[in-house]
C-alpha positions in Angstrom: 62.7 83.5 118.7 65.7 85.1 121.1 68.4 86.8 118.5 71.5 85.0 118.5 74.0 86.7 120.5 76.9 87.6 118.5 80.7 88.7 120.4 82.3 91.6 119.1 85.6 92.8 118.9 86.0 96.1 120.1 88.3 97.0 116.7 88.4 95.6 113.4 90.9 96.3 111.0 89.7 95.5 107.2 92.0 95.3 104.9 92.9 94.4 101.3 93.3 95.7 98.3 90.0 95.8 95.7 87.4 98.4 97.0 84.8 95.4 96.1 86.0 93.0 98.7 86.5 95.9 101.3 83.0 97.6 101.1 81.7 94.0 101.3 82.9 93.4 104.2 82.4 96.6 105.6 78.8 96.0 104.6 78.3 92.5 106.1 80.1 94.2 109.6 77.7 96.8 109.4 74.3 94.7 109.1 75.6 92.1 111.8 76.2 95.7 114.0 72.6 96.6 113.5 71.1 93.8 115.1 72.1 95.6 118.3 72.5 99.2 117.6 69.9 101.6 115.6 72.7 102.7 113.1 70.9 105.8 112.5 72.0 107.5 116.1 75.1 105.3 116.2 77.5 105.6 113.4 79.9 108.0 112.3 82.2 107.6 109.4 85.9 109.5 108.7 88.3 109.7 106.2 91.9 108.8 107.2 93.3 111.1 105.2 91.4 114.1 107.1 90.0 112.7 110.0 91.5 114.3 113.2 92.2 111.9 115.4 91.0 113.3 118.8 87.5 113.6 117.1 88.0 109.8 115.8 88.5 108.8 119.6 86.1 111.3 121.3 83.7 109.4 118.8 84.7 106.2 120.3 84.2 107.1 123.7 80.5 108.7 122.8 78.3 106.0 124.9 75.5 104.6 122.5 72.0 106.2 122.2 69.2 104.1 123.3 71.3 100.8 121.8 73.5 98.3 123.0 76.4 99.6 120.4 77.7 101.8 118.6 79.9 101.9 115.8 82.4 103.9 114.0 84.3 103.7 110.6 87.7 105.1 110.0 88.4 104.5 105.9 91.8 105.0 104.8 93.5 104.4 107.8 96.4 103.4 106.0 96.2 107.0 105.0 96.3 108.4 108.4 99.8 110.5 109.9 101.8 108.4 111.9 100.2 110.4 115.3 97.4 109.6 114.1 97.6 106.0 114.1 99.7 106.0 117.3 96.7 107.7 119.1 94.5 104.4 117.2 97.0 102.1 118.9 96.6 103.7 122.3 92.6 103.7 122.1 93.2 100.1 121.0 95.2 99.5 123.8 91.9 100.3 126.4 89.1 100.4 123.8 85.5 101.5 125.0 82.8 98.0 125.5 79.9 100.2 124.0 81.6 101.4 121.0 83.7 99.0 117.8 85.9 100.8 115.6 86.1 99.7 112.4 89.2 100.4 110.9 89.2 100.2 107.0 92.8 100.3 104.9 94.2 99.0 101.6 97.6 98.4 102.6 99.3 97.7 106.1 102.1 95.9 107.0 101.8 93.1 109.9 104.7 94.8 111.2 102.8 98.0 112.4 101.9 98.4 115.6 98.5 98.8 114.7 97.8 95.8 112.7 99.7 93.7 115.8 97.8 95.7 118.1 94.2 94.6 116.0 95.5 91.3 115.8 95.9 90.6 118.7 92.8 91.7 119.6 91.1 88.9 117.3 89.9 91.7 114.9 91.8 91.7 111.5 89.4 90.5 108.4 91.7 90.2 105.4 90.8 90.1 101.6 93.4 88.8 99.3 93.3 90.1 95.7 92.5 87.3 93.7 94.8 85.5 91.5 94.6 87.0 87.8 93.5 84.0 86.1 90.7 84.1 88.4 89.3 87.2 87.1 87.1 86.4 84.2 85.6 83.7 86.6 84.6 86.0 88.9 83.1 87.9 86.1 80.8 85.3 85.8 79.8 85.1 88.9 78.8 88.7 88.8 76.6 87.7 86.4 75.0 84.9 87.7 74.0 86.6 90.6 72.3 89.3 88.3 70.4 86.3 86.3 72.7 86.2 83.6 75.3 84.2 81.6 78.3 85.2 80.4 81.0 82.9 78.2 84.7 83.0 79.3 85.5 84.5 75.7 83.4 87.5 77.0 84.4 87.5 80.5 88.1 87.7 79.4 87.3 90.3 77.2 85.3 92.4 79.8 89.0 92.0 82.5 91.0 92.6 79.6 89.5 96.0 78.9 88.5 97.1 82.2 91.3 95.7 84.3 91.4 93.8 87.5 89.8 95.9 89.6 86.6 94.3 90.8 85.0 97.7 91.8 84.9 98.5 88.2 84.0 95.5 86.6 81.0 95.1 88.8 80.0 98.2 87.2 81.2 97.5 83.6 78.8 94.4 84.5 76.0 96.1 85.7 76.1 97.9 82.4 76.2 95.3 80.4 73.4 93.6 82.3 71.4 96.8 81.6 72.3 96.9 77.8 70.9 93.2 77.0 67.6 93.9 79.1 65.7 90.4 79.2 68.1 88.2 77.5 69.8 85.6 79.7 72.7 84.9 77.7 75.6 88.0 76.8 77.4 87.6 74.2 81.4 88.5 73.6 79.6 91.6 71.1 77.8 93.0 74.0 80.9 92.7 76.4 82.5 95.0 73.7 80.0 97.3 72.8 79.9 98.3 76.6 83.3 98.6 77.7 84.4 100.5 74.3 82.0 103.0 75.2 82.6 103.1 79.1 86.1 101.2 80.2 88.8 103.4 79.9 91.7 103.1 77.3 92.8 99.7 77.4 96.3 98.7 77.2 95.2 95.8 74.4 94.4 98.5 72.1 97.8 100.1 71.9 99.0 96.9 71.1 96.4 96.5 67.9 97.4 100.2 66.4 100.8 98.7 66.2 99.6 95.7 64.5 98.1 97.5 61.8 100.7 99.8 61.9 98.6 102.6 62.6 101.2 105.6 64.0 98.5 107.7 64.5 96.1 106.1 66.7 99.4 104.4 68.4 100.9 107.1 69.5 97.6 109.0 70.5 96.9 105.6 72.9 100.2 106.0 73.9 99.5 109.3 75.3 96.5 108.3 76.7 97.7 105.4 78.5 100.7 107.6 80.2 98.0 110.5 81.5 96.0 107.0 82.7 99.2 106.3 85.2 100.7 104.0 83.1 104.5 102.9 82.9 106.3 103.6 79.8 108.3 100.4 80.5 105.0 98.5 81.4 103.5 100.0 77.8 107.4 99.1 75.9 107.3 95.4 77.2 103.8 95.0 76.5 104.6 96.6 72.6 107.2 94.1 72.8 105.0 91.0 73.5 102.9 92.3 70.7 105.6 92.1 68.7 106.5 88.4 69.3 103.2 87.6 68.8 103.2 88.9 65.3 106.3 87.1 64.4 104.5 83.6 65.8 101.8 84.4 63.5 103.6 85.2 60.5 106.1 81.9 60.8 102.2 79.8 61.4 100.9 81.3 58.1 104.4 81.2 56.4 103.8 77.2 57.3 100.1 77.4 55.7 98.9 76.9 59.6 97.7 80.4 60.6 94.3 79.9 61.8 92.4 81.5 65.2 92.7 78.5 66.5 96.3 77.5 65.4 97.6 80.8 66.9 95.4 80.2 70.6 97.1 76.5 71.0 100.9 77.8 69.9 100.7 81.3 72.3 98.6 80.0 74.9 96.3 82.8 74.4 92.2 82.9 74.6 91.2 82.2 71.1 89.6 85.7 70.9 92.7 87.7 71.7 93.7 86.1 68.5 90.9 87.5 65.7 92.9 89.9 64.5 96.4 88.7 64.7 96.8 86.8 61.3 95.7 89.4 59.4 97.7 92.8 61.3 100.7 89.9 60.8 100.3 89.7 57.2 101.0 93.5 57.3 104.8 92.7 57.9 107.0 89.9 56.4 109.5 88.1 58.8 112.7 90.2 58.4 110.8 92.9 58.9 109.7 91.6 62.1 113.2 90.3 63.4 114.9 93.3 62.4 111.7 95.4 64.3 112.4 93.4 67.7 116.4 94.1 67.4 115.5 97.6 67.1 113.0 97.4 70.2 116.0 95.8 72.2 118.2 99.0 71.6 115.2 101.2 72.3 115.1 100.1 75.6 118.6 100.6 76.8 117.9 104.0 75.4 114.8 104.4 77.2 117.1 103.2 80.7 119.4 106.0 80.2 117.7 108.9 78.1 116.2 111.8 80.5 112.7 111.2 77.9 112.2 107.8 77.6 108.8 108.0 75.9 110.8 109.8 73.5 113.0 106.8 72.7 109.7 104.8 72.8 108.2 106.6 70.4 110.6 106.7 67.8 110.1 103.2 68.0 106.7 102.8 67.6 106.9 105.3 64.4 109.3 102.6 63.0 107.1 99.9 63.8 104.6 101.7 61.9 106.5 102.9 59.2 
């Protein structure tokens, strides 16, 4: 049977923002290539961030060996000095018929010459991040495909600790896949066995130090989260939210109604982000609570005006804890 001819664009420009989705694509681009070019002569990859650009375009203009294509990968392009992609608009401009150029970036604007440029050439492949609350379902999916079943309790959990980066919880699933061996169904205690050994320091678990008013571990999570690249008004609002929560709790068991369940259906929350509240909210009485949230309101104006506001924040916490 003849192979189905297949029309190329002479440059693609992939672009999104998960490193899942990208590779992917960059993957399906490269087996569709190699039905007409023996990749193993034809390809060359560069790095945006180090590539010289002459060598990206003499690489362009290289004819093919012994194949009908050849193709060549430019990741990070987004990454690239502005001569550098002016010299990638200009090859675009008169690209080579032998050769497509796969351009690969997280982030460009529609506005840049370059996206308009592969645009208009019919070339641009976008992945969209996902939506968050489709996360945990795509979780699942991961491990379906890898013969396995997974319940939303445990998928949440596995995106909660992990994060929404697909990249990494492909791997946090492959993991996890490994750990149960030949059992089809994975329970919410194997999702947490793996990712408290491998996932880095999850943002939830600041937020349970302070509910057992732990100082300690709090404010050693703190400092792990701010070497992680977190915000220390990302870390205060989600303390803050924490916070709240505990004062829900503790009116819901004030009124004799302060089950997992109760505390899921009045905060909207998965029922598992719940386990521990109604006990770490039994560790404070109301007034305490109220009086803990007007304090957190008068940390952070300090915090928008103090030259250390993780100082500011963490005099708070210690109160919180105290």
């Amino acid at each position: 049977m003849a192979k189905q001819l297949v029309e190329y664009k002479s440059v693609y420009l992939i672009v999104g923002e998960q490193d899942l989705l990208l590779n992917s694509a960059l993957e399906a681009l490269k087996a569709s290539v190699a039905e007409v070019a023996d990749l193993d002569f034809n390809l060359e990859t560069f790095e945006g961030e180090s590539a010289d650009v002459d060598d990206v375009v003499a690489a362009c203009n290289t004819l093919p060996f012994v194949s009908e294509r050849r193709l060549v990968i430019v990741r990070g392009v987004d990454k690239m000095p502005k001569d550098g992609t002016d010299a990638l608009v200009r090859y675009a401009e008169d690209p080579s018929p032998t050769t497509i150029l796969a351009l690969v970036a997280k982030k460009l604007a529609k506005n840049t010459r370059l996206f308009k440029i592969v645009d208009k050439l019919g070339g641009v492949i976008e992945r969209k991040n996902p939506e968050p609350r489709e996360f945990p379902r795509l979780v699942q999916d991961m491990f379906t495909r890898a013969g396995k079943r997974i319940s939303l309790e445990g998928a949440e959990y596995l995106v909660g600790a992990v994060g929404r980066d697909l990249q990494r919880l492909s791997v946090e699933v492959g993991k996890t896949v490994s750990y149960v061996g030949d059992r089809v169904e994975v329970g919410l205690s194997d999702a947490e066995e793996v990712a408290s050994t491998t996932a880095k320091t999850s943002v939830f678990e600041l937020g349970t130090a302070l509910g057992n008013r732990d100082c300690a571990a709090a404010l050693r999570l703190l400092n792990r989260l701010l070497g992680d690249g977190e915000s220390v008004f990302g870390l205060h609002a989600l303390a803050l939210r924490q916070l709240r929560d505990l004062l829900s709790a503790r009116a819901l068991i004030d009124r004799g109604t302060g089950s997992q369940d109760d505390l899921a259906r009045a905060l909207g929350r998965p029922a598992w982000q719940m386990r521990n509240l109604a006990g770490q909210a039994k560790r404070f009485s109301a007034g305490e609570l109220v009086v803990l949230l007007q304090a957190a309101a008068a940390s952070e104006a300090e915090m928008k005006t103090s030259r250390d506001p993780r100082l500011a924040f963490e005099r708070w916490i210690v109160k919180v804890c105290g």
